[in-house]
C-alpha positions in Angstrom: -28.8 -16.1 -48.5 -30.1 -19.3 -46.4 -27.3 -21.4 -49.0 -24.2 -19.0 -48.5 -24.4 -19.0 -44.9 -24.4 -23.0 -44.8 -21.5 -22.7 -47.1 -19.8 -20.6 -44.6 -20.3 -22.8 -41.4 -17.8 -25.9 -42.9 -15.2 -22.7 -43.6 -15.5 -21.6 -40.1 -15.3 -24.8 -38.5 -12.4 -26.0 -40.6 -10.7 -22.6 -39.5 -11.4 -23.3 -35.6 -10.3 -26.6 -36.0 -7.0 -25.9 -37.1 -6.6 -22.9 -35.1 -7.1 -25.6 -32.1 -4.2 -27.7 -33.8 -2.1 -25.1 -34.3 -3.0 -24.1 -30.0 -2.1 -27.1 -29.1 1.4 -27.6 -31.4 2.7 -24.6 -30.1 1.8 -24.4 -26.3 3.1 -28.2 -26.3 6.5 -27.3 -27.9 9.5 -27.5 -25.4 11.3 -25.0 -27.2 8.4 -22.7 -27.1 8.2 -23.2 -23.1 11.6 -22.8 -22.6 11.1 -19.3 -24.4 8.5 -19.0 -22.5 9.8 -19.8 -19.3 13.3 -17.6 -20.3 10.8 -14.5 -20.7 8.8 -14.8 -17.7 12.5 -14.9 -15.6 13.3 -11.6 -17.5 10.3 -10.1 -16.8 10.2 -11.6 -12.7 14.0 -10.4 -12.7 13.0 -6.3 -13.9 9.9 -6.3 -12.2 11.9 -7.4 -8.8 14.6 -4.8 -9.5 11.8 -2.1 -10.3 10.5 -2.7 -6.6 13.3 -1.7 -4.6 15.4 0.5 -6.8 11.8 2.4 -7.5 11.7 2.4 -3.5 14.6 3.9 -3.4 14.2 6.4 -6.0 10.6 7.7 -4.6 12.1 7.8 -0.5 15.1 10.2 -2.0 12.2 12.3 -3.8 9.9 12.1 -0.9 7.3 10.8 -3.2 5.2 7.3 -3.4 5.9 4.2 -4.7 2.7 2.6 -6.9 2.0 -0.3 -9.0 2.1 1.9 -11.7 5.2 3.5 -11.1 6.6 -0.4 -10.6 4.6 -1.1 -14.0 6.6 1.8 -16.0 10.1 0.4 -15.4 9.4 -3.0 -16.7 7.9 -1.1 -20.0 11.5 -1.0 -21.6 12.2 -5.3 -21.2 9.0 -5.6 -22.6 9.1 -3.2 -25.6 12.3 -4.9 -26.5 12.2 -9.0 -25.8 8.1 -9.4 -26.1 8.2 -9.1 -30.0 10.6 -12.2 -29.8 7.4 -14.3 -28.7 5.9 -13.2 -31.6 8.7 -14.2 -33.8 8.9 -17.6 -32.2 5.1 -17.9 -32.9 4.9 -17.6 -37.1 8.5 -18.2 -38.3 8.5 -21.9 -38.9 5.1 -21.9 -39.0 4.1 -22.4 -42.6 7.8 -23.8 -43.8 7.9 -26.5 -41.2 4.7 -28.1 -42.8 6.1 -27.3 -46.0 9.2 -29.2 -45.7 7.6 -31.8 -43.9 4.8 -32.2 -46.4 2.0 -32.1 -43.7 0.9 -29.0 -46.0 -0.1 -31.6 -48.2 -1.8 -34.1 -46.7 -4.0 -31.6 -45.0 -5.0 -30.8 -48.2 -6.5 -33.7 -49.4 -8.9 -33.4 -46.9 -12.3 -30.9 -47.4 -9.8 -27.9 -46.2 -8.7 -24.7 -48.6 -5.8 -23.0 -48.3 -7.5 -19.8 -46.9 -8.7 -21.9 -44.2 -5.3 -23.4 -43.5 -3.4 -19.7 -43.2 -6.5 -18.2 -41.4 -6.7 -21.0 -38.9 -2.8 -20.9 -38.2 -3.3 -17.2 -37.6 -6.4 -17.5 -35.2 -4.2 -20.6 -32.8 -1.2 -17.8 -33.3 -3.7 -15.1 -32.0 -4.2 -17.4 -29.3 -1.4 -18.4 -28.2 -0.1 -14.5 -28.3 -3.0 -13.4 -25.7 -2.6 -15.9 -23.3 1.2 -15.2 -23.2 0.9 -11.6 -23.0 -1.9 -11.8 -20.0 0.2 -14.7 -18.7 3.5 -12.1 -19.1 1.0 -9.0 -17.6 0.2 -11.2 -14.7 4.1 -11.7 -13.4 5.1 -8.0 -13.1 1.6 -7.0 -11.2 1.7 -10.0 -8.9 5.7 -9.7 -8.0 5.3 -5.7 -7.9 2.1 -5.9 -5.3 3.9 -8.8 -3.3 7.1 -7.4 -2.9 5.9 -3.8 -2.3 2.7 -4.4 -0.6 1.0 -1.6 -2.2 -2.8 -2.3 -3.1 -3.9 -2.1 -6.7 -6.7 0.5 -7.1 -10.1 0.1 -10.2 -8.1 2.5 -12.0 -4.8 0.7 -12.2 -6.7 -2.4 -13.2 -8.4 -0.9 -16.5 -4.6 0.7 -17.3 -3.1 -2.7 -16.6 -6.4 -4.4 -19.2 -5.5 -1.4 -21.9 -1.7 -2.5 -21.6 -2.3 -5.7 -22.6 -4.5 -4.9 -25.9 -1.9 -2.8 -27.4 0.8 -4.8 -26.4 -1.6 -7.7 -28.0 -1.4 -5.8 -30.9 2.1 -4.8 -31.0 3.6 -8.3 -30.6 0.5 -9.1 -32.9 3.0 -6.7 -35.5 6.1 -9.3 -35.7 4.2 -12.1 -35.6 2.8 -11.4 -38.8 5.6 -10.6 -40.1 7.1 -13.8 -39.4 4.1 -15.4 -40.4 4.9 -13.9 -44.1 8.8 -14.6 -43.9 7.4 -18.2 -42.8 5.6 -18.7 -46.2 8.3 -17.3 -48.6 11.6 -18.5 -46.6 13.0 -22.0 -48.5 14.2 -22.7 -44.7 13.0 -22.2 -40.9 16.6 -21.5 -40.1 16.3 -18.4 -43.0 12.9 -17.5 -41.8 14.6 -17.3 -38.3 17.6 -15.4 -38.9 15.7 -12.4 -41.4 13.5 -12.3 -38.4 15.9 -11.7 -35.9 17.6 -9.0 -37.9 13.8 -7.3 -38.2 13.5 -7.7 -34.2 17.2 -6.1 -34.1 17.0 -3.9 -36.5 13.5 -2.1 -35.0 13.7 -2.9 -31.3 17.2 -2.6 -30.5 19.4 -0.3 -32.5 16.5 1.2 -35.0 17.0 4.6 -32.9 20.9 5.1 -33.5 20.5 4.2 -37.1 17.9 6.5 -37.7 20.2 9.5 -35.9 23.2 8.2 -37.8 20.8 8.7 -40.8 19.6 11.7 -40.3 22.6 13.1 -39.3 24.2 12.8 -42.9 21.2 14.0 -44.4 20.8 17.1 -42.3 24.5 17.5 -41.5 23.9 18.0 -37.6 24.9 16.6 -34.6 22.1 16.2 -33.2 18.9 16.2 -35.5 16.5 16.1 -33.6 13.5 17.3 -36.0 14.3 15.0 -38.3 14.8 12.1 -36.3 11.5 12.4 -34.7 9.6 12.0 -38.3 11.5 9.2 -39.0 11.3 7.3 -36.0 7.5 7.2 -36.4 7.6 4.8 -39.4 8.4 1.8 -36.3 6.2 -0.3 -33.8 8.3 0.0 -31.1 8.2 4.3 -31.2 4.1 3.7 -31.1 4.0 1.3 -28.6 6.9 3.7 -26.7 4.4 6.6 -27.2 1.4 4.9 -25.5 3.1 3.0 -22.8 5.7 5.4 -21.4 5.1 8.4 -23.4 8.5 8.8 -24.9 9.6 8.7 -28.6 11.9 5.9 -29.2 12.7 2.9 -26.6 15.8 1.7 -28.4 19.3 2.0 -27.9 20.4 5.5 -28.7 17.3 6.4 -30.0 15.8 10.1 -29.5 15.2 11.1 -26.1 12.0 13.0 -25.4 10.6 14.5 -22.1 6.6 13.6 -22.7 4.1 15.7 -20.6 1.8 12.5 -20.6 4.0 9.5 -19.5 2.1 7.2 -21.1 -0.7 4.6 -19.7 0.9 4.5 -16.5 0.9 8.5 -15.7 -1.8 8.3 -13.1 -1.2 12.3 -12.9 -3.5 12.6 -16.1 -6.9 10.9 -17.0 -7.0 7.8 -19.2 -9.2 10.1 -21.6 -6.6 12.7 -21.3 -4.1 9.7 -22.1 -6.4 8.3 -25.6 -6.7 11.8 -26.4 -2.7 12.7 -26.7 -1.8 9.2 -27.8 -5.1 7.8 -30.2 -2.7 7.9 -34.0 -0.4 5.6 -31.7 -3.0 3.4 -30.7 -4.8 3.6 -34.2 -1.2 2.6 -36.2 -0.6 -0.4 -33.8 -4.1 -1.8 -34.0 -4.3 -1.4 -37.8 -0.4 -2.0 -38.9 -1.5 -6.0 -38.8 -3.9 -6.2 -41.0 -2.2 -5.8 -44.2 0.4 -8.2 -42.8 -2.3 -10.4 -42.5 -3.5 -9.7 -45.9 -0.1 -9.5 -47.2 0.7 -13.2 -45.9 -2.6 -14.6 -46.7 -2.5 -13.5 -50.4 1.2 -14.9 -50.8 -0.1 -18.2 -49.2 -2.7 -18.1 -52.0 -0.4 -18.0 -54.5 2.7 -19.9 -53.1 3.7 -23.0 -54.3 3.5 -25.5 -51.1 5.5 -28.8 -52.4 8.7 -28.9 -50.6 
């Protein structure tokens, strides 16, 4: 046992190592910070609007205007634009060093190739929680600046559960760029299938899934069916949990939820996990057999350029 657990330690390290590498590529990239920095304007530019057209909204309702309520609005931008960050994350990330032949080289050093696709994945991981904290951060600190509302113990455990399943949802399209990565010939392929994946669910998944139902039914408006559908997509899970309706995208099928999702201060966060736990359950678990998907292909993948 003493001898397998030495054997181990070189495995992790190797793994941490590159997982520091891989950190320190990415966060020094400029096109990665100009992403970054494009995202972060988005987000600043909603959560600005949220404060005084939310304002507004609340004084002709005669209710209150929260951090939560500010929170809610910005839910949509982020549901659609964060899985981009993902995307830039993994999809050049194992054809670059291919091409290059870096691939290569680091493996004529004491390094397997599990070690290089589960250290990329751990810097990814990384990089992905810092940017979604970093991206949490923006809305709550222009929201409570602009509005001057105070932010309460229970706002600040909905904001912390916000950020682990939008960790996990982004988590989703990263490793499916991650895989595109390894069997794309090209980064420009690997780019351009996964901007039709981010379009495809994020965007306009909701009026193709009417349109599809629709012929199948024959209705206008098929509601029933649509709804069963729509559950096979990250975004209608991570709609679910964060605002409570069904589908986020464009034209997608409208809903009026009882529970409106993490930021529905009207109902309990147990009372929340209790109505929404299969969402949280799919988004938590949909990555891992991306993972294992992409780390089996990697295995088996021939790596010369």
């Amino acid at each position: 046992m003493s001898r397998q657990i030495k054997s181990m330690i070189p495995n992790v390290k190797n793994i941490f190592q590159i997982a520091q590498k891989e950190f320190a590529d990415i966060t020094s990239s400029s096109l990665f910070l100009a992403l970054i920095a494009t995202y972060t304007l988005i987000i600043f530019a909603f959560s600005y609007r949220s404060v005084y057209l939310g304002e507004y909204m609340v004084e002709q309702s005669g209710g209150e205007f929260t951090l939560m309520s500010g929170f809610r609005s910005v839910t949509w931008q982020i549901g659609w634009f964060s899985p981009l960050i993902g995307i830039a994350l993994g999809f050049d990330t194992i054809v670059k060093e291919r091409k290059s032949g870096s691939l290569n080289v680091l493996l004529t050093h004491p390094v397997f190739r599990d070690n290089i696709i589960a250290g990329k994945m751990v810097g990814i991981m990384g990089v992905l929680m810092t940017v979604i904290i970093f991206s949490t951060i923006v809305p709550a600190g222009t929201i409570l600046m602009l509005s001057g509302v105070s932010m309460s113990e229970t706002e600040f455990i909905r904001i912390i559960v916000s950020i682990i399943f939008n960790f996990f949802y982004v988590l989703i399209f990263a490793e499916i760029a991650i895989l595109l990565s390894i069997v794309s010939n090209d980064a420009e392929d690997s780019l351009v299938y996964n901007v039709i994946i981010w379009l495809s669910i994020c965007i306009v998944s909701g009026s193709i899934i009417i349109a599809i139902a629709s012929i199948v039914t024959g209705q206008s408006e098929p509601f029933e069916l649509a709804s069963k559908m729509v559950t096979v997509s990250p975004l209608h899970h991570y709609s679910e949990v964060s605002v409570g309706d069904i589908d986020l995208s464009w034209g997608g099928v409208n809903s009026e939820p009882v529970i409106k999702g993490i930021f529905d201060t009207r109902f309990t966060i147990f009372q929340w996990f209790g109505e929404f736990w299969p969402n949280l359950l799919f988004l938590i678990i949909a990555p891992l057999p991306l993972f294992i998907l992409s780390f089996l292909t990697f295995l088996r993948r021939d790596i010369d350029a």
